[in-house]
Every structure is written in structure tokens, then in C-alpha cells.
TORDRENDREN-773485 format. One record per residue (C-alpha): residue number from 1; residue in one letter; x, y, z negated. Coordinates in steps of 0.1 Angstrom, whole numbers, m for minus. Example, Ala and Ser with C-alpha at 12.3 -4.5 7.8 and 13.67 -1.06 7.14 Angstrom:
REM residues 2
> 1/A/123/m45/m78
> 2/S/137/m11/m71
***
This chain:
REM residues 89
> 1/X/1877/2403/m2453
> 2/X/1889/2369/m2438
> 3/X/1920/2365/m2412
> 4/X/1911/2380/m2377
> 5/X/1880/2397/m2376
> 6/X/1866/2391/m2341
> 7/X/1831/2400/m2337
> 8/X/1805/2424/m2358
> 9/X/1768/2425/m2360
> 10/X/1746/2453/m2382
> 11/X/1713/2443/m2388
> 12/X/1681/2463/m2373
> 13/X/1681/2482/m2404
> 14/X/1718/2490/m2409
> 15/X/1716/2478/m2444
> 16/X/1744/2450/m2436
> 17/X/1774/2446/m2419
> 18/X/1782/2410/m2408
> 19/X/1819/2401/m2398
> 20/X/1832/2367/m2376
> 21/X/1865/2361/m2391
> 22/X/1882/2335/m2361
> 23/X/1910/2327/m2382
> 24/X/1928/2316/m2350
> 25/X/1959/2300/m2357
> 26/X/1995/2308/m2342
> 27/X/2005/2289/m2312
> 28/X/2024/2264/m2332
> 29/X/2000/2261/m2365
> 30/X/2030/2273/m2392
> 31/X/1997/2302/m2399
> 32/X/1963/2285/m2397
> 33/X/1944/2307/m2419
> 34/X/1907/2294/m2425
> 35/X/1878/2311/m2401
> 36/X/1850/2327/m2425
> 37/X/1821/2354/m2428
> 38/X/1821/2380/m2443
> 39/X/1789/2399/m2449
> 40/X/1790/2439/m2465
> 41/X/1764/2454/m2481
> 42/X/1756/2488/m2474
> 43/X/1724/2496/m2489
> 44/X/1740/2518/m2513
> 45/X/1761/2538/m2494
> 46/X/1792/2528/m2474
> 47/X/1816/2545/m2498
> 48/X/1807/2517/m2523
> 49/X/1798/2491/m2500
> 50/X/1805/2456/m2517
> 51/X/1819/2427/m2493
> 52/X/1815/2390/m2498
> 53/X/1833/2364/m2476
> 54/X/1816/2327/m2467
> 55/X/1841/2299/m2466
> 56/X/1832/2273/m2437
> 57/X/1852/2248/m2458
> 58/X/1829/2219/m2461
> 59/X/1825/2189/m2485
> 60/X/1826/2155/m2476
> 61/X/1787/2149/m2474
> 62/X/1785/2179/m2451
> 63/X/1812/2175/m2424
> 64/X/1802/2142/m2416
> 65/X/1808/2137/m2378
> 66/X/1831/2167/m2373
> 67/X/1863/2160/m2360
> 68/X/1892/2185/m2372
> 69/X/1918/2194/m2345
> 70/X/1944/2213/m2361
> 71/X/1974/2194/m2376
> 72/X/1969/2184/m2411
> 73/X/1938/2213/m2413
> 74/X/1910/2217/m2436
> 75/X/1874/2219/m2417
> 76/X/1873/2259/m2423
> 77/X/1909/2259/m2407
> 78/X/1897/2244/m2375
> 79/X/1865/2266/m2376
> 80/X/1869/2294/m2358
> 81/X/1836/2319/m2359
> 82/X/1841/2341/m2321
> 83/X/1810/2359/m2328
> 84/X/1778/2367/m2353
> 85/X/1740/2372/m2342
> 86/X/1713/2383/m2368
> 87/X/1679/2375/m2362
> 88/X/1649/2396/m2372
> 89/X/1612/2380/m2381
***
């Protein structure tokens, strides 16, 4: 699981559990851990339930025209996930 889990969301199903890690750092950025997801798989059972997490660090290519806040911070630093939606078709 990533730093500060802040919001979950099953889906319809209950066959996954997906986590908003903030990653919020402390007031004056000496911890700034990186804000991720982190989805769990619970299709077997939740007793073996396998958890993988998503960095939201990004390569060059991809975070063009996002501007990073946090002194000296990586992009998934300064991302800070408050909350997860899953959408059904």
C-alpha cells in the first residue's frame, strides 16, 4: 500500500478494492512520500488477496505542461490522489 491511504472504492462486483494513496507531505516537506494507487484483487478470496501499487511518477514525454510544487519533488511527489471512482459499462 502507498503513504496515506485517503479514499477507497470496491467495484459493483466486489471483485476489487481500489486505494487513493495522497501521499501528503509534512508541513515542511523533510517527508514527501509519492501519491499512488493501489488496486487489490479479491477475486480469490480476501485471505489471499494480491495488492499492486501504480506510481504516478511520470516520464518526461508524459508530464509535459505539469508544473511540480513541492521543493525539489518528483511529479508522483506532488500528486496527491484525494479520492478513486470506478466506472461500470
Amino acid at each position: 500500500m502507498g503513504a496515506w491511504p485517503d479514499a477507497v472504492a470496491f467495484s459493483p462486483n466486489g471483485r476489487w478494492l481500489v486505494v487513493a494513496n495522497e501521499g501528503e507531505p509534512s508541513g515542511d516537506y523533510s517527508i514527501d512520500p509519492e501519491g499512488s494507487i493501489t488496486v487489490i484483487d479479491l477475486r480469490t478470496s480476501v485471505q489471499v488477496a494480491e495488492a499492486r501499487t501504480i506510481s504516478l511518477d511520470l516520464d518526461e514525454g508524459q508530464r509535459a505542461g505539469l508544473r511540480v510544487f513541492g521543493p525539489g519533488a518528483t511529479v508522483a511527489q506532488d500528486l496527491e490522489p484525494e479520492s478513486v471512482a470506478l466506472l461500470t459499462s
